[in-house]
N, C-alpha and C positions, 0 to 999 in steps of 0.2 A: 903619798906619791901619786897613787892615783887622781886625786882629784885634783891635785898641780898640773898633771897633764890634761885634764878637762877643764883646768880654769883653764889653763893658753889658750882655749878654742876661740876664747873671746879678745885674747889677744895681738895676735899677729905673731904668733911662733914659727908659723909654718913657710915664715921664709927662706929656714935653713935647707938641704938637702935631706936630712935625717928630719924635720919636721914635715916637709912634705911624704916623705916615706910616711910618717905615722899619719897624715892626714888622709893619704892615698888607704892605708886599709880600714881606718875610723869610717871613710866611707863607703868601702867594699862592706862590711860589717852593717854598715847601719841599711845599705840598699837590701843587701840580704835580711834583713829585719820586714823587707813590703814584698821579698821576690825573694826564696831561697834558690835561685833559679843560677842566680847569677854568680854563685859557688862553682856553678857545672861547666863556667865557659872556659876552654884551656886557654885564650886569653890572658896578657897581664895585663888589666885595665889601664890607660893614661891617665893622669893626671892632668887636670886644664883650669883654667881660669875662666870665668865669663867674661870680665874686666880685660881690655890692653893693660899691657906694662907701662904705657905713656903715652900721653894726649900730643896727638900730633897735630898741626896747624887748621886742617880741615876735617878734624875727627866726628864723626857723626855722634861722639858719644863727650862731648862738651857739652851738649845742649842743658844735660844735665848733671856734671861731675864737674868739679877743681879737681885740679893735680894732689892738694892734701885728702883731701874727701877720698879719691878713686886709691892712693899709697893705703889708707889706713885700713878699705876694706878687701883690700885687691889680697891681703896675705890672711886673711880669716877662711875659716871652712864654710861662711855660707858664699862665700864667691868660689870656690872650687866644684869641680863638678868630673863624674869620671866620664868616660866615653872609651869605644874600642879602639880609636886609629886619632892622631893628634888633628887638632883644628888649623885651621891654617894661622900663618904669625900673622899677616897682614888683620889689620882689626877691623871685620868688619862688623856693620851696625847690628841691633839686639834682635832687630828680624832673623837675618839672616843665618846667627849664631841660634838663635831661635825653633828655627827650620830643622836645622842640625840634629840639636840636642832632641825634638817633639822623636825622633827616629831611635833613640839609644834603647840598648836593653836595659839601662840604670834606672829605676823607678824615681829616685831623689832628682837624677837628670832632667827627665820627663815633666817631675814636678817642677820643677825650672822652669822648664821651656812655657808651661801653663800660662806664668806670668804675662803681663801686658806690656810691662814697662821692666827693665831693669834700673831702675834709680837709689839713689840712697834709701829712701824711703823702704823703696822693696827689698832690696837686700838685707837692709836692717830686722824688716821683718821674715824671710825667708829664712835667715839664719835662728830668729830666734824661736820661732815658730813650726817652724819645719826640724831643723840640723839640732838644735838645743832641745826641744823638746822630745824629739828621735831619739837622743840620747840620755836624756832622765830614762824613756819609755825602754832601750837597749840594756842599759846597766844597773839603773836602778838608783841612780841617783840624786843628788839634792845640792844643783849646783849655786843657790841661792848666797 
């Protein structure tokens, strides 16, 4: 049971309302793994996306995403990210969202923001490397 709900991590579960629920405290849990700190805020962390929901005509974030590419990683937990107060809907580019997140008390946010680039590339690896190995190192397992 448990490890069906860690294989989804890799595959896009968390577009239900109850998958985002479970993805929202996977990563309360897993920040509190670099920061127990973040237990103590009364606080109920939001839940965010890096990614827009959808590529709009003059999106600064075409440069580097299709609409399948940006769908398949937009509902994974390494494009989720907590923060205290919601982002704004309007999408705007990786800087600015960037800026944002470098200010969170979320450690895994923080590590976000470090990035250069948010591209396939880097999510790819951000999720596997960061979110995936967070959680071998969290629970102890062998998601191989």
């Amino acid at each position: 049971e448990v490890m069906f709900a860690f294989a989804s991590l890799r595959q896009g579960f968390f577009k239900s309302e109850v998958g985002q629920r479970m993805a929202q405290a996977i990563l309360l849990r897993l920040n509190a793994h670099f920061d127990e700190t973040v237990y103590t805020s009364s606080k109920t962390p939001w839940l965010e996306t890096v990614l827009p929901g959808r590529l709009t005509k003059n999106s600064p974030w075409k440069r580097a995403w299709d609409g399948t590419t940006i769908k398949s990683w937009r509902s994974r937990l390494g494009d989720f990210l907590l923060t205290d107060s919601p982002m704004p809907k309007q999408s705007p580019d990786w800087q600015k969202k960037q800026q944002a997140m470098a200010q969170s008390p979320y450690p895994l946010t923080r590590k976000m923001a470090d990035r250069t680039l948010w591209d396939p590339e880097s999510v790819e690896d951000f999720h596997h490397k960061v979110i995936m190995d967070s959680v071998i190192s969290v629970w102890g397992l062998d998601l191989s």
